[in-house]
N, C-alpha and C positions, 0 to 999 in steps of 0.2 A: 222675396228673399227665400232661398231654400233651407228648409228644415233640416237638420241633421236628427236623421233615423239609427239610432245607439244598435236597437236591437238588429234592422237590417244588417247594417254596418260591420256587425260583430267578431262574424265569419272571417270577414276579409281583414281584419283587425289582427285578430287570434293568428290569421296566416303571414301575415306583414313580422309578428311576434316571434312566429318559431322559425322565418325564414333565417329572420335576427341571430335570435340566439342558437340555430343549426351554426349559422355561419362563422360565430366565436366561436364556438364549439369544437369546431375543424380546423385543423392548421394543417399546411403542407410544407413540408422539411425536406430541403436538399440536404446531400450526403455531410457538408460541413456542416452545417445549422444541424443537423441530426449529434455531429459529434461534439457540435460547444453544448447543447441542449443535456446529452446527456452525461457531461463532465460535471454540471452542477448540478443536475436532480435525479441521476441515476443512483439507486444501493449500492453499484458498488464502487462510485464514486466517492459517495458520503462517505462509507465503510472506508474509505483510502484516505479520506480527508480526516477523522474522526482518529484512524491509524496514526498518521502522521502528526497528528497534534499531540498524541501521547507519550510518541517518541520524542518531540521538541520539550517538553515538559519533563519528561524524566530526566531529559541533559540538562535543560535547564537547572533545575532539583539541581544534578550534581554538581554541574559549573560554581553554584552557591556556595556549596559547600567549602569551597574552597576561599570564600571571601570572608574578615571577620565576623565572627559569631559573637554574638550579645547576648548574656543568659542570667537569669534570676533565680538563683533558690535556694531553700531555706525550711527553717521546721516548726509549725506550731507548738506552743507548750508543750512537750511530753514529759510524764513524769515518770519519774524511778524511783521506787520505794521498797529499801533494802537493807537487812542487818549489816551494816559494814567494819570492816577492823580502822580503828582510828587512834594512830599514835598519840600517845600522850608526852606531857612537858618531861615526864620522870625517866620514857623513851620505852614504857611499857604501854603493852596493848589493849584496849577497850573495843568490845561489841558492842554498838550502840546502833538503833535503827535511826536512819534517813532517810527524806524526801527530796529529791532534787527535781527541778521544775527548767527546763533547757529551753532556750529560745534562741535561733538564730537567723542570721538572712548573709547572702552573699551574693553580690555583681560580681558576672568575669565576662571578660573579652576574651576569646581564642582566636590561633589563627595556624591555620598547617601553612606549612614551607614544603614544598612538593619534590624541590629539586633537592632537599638530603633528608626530607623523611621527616622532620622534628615539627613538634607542634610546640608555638606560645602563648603564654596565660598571662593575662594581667589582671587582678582581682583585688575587691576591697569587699572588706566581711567586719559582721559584728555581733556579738554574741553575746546571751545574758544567760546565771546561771542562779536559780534560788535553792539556798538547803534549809530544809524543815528539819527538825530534830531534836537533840541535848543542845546547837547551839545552831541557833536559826541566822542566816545571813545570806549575801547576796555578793556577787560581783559582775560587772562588765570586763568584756576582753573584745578591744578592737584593734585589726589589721586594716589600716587605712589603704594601704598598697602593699600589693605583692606579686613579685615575677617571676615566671617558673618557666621552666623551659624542659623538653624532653625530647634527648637526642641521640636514635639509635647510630650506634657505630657498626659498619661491616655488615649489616642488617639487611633482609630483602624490603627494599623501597616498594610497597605497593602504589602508593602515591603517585608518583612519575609515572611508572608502567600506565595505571588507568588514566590520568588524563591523555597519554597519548593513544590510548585505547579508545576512549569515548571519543577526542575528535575526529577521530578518522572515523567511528560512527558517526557522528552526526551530521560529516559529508555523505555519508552514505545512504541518510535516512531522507537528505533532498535529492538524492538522484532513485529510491526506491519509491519514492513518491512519483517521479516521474515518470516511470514505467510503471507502474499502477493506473494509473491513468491513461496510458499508453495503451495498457491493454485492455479499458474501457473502450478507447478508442479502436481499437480493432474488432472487439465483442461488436461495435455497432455497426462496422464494413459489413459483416457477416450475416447481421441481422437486415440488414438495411439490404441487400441484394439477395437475400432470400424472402422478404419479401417482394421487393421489385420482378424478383422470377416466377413467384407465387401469382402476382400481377398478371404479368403478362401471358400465363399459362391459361389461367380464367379467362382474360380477352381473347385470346388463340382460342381457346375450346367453345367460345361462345361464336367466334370466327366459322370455328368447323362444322358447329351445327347449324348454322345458318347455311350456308354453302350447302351442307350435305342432305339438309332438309329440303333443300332447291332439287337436288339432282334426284331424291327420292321422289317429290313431286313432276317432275319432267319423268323419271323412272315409269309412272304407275301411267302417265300418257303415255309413253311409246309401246308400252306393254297393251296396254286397251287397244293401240293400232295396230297389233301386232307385228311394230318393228325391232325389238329386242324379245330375247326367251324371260320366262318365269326367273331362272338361276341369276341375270342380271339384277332382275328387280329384287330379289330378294337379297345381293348382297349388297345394292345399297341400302336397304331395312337395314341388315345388319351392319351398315357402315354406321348408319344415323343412330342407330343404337349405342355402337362401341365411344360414339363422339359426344352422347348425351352424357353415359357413366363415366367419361375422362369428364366433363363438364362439370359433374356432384362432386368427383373428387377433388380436383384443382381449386373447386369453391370453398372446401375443407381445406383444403392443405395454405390457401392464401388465410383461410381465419385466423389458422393455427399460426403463422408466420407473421399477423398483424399483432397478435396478444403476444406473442413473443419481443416483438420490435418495441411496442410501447412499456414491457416488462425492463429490457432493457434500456430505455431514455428514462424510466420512474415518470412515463407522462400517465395521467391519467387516464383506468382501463377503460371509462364511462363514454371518455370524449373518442371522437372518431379524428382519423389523421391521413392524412394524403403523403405521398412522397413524391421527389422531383429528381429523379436521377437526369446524373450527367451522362450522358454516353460517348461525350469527349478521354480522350485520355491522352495521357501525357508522355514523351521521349525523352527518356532519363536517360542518363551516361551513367552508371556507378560501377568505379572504378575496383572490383574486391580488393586491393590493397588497403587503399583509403577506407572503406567502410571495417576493414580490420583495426587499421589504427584510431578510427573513431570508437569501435566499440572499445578496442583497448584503454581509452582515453578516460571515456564516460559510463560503462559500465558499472554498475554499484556493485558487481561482483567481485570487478578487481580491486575495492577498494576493502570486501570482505575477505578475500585471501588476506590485503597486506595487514588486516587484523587479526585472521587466524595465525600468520606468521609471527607476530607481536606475541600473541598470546603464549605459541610454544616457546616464543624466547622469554617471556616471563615466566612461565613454568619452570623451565632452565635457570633459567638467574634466582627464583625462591627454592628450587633444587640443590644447588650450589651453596646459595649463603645456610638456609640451615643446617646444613651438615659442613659448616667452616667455624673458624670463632668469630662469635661477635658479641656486643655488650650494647648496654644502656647508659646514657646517662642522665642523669637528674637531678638539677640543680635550679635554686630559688632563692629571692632574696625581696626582705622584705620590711616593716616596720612593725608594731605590734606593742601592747600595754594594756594591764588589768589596773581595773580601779573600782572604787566603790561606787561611784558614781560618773554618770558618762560622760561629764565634761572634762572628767579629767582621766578619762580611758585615752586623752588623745592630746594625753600631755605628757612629755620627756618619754616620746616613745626609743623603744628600744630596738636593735638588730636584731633581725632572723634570718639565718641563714641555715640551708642545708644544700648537700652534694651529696650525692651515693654514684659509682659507677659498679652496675652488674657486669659479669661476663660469664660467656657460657662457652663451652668449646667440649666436641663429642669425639669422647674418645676410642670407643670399642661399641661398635651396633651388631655387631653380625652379619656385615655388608646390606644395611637399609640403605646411607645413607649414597651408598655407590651405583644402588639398583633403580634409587629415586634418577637419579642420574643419567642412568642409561635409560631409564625409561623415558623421559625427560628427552633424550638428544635421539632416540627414536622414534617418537614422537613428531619431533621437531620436522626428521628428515621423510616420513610417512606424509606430511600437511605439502611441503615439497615438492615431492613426486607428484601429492594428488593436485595439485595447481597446476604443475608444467603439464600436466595429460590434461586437467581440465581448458589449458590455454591450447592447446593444440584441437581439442574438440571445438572451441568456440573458433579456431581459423577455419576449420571444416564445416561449420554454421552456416559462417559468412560468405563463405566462396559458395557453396550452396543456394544460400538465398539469394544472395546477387545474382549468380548466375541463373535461377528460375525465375527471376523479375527480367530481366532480358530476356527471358527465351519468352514469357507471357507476352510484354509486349508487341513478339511479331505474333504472339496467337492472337491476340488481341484485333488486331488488324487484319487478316486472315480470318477468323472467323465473324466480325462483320459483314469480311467483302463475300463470304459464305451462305450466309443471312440474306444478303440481298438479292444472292446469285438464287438461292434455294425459293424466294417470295415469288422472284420475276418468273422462276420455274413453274411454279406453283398457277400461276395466273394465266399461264399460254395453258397449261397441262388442262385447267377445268373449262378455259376459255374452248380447246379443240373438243374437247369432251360434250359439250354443248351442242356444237354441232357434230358430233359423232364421228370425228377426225381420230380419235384415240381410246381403246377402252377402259373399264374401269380401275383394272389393276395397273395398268401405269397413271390414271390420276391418283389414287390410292398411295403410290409409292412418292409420287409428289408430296402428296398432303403429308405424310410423313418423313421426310427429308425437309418440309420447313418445318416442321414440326420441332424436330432434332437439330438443324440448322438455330433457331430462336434459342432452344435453349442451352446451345452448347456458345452462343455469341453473351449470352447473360453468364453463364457459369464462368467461363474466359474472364468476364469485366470482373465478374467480382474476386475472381483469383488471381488478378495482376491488383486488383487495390488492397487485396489482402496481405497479396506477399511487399509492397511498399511499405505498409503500415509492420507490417512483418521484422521491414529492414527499420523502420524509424525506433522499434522497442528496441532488440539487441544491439543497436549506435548508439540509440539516441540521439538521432540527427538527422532535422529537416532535407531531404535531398530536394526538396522542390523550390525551399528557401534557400537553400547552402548554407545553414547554418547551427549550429547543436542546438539540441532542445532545454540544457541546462548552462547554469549561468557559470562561465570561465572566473 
């Protein structure tokens, strides 16, 4: 039977271990999987979600507001103790100190009526009252029910105005969450193909020093057999030089573009990460008509115009009524009975009623209430103007952007077949060089024309998925699904 040797073994254990946990350690993200990754545990995703919950919650709040209210209050003991004038039986007056000792409690129901303004009450209350003094006693006084109503006449309804104010926010508040997120999801296009360029700069540079360390090492034989001069061998030295310092840099510049990438997912700075670009790309038809009318559609902008237009016409309309007449009224009806004792505070009650209607109506301001006015309807016409110019900028957006997403994708394609034209260049160029078919400055000029070719086919990719993602925020609508990105 063989023995198992721990300590031998250990090495190979320890390495079995970390090969382990390297490999959870590492995850590799295509460009989608990059963009659901960092929809949920990116900052500024969270910060969009954490937004957006506060906005639901504050309408929430107010929507409430509007449904019956249930309320309790009331007052502990307080006393009041005070020299007071106290008619007498003869109908003359006596100063006599008192102590009065108050106690009371009240339930009420309320409830706004939005569409004329008026708020109703229905309440029941009961109340004790002790007096200390020349003649010590007590009573109860309860209102079993009581209905109150207050109802401005002619009056500016703030009521109506904000509910219709706040719903058109709170569409508003699911389509700005949308494009928040939206442009998460473009932060990561951007992140995600600078690093992939970052990538392949570091592979290309460590490409050119190898090659070019080949051709320095063939250099310094032909130079010993005295078939090329000193000035050749020396500028490939300095070719293999310039390709080692592009190599230290490109090795920086992909660091800097990895801590950036995972800063942006919220993935972990500790853990290491791979990416999986697609280098496929897609033949979209977008029509700039349709993507106008989409933006026009789904935009949370135009649903903020048709709020600031609300708003100036509520300005206008509380313009208008305060400086017109208008009144209050207020009226209540109720039951109610003092007694000595409470079982019979709530016997042979009696009627309470009251009515008051206020009115106000302004007669001579000094032209305020005309100026409110025109302020008001200049205003109005000022919000107006700056929407039809803002809607003619967002046509000019879109035709824009549409039309640089079309023109990408023949760069797109064009600069691949670029790429492969500039490689296959590249490989005949060092291949005749080899055998001494070509000099240095036209390989030279090779190597840098793929050079430029690589990263002008990566810059391309990543600015046709920028500008899609581009078109998908200001629509808000999938062109690869054909369909918006918010719920109709």
């Amino acid at each position: 039977m063989m023995k198992f040797d721990f300590k031998k073994e250990l090495p190979g254990i320890l390495f079995l271990f970390f090969i382990y946990f390297t490999a959870r350690s590492q995850q590799t993200l295509t460009l989608e999987q990059s963009i659901q990754f960092a929809k949920e545990n990116s900052p500024s995703a969270k910060n969009a979600i954490q937004s957006y919950k506060t906005r639901k919650f504050n309408y929430k709040s107010f929507t409430a507001d509007y449904l019956p209210q249930l309320s309790l209050s009331g007052s502990i003991p307080g006393l009041d103790r005070a020299i007071n004038p106290i008619t007498q039986p003869s109908g003359t007056i006596s100063y006599l100190p008192q102590s009065n000792l108050n106690t009371s409690g009240n339930l009420t129901i309320s409830q706004k009526i939005p569409f004329s303004g008026a708020t109703f009450y229905v309440s029941s209350g009961i109340s004790r009252t002790d007096i200390f003094g020349t003649y010590n006693t007590f009573y109860w006084l309860a209102s079993p029910v009581q209905i109150s109503l207050s109802q401005p006449i002619f009056q500016f309804n703030p009521m109506q105005w904000d509910r219709d104010i706040q719903a058109l926010q709170d569409l508003s508040y699911d389509r700005q969450f949308v494009e928040e997120m939206e442009d998460v999801s473009a932060d990561v296009v951007q992140k995600f193909f600078d690093l992939y360029l970052a990538q392949m700069n570091v592979a290309n540079a460590e490409f050119n020093v190898s090659i070019n360390d080949t051709l320095y090492q063939l250099s310094k034989g032909r130079f010993n057999l005295g078939k090329i001069a000193e000035n050749d061998l020396l500028q490939t030295e300095l070719g293999l030089l310039n390709v080692k310092n592009d190599l230290e840099s490109a090795r920086l510049d992909y660091q800097n573009a990895r801590e950036n990438f995972k800063i942006a997912l919220g993935y972990d700075i500790t853990n290491e990460i791979n990416i999986k670009p697609n280098l496929d790309f897609l033949i979209i038809n977008v029509d700039p008509d349709f993507a106008y009318e989409q933006e026009m559609k789904n935009r949370s902008d135009i649903l903020n115009y048709q709020i600031s237009e609300l708003q100036a016409d509520r300005s206008l309309n509380q313009a208008e009524r305060n400086n017109s007449f208008n009144a209050l009224l207020s009226a209540s009806y109720g039951l109610n009975q003092s007694a000595g004792n409470l079982p019979e505070a709530y016997k042979n009650l009696l009627d309470q009623e009251r009515f008051n209607l206020s009115f106000s109506i302004p007669l001579f301001q000094w032209g305020k209430g005309t100026a409110q006015i025109e302020s008001a309807l200049s205003e109005k016409d000022r919000i107006k103007v700056s929407i039809e110019n803002q809607k003619k900028l967002f046509l000019q957006d879109v035709k824009y952007q549409t039309q640089k997403f079309l023109l990408l994708q023949k760069q797109v394609a064009l600069s691949a077949k670029a790429d492969t034209i500039a490689t296959r260049r590249f490989e005949v160029a060092k291949n005749r060089y080899l055998i001494g078919k070509i000099d240095l400055n036209t390989f030279f000029i090779a190597q840098n024309e793929k050079n430029t070719a690589l990263n002008t086919f990566i810059s391309t990719l990543r600015n046709y998925w920028a500008a899609l993602y581009r078109l998908r925020r200001i629509t808000l609508y999938d062109f690869i699904k054909k369909e918006p990105l918010i719920k109709q």
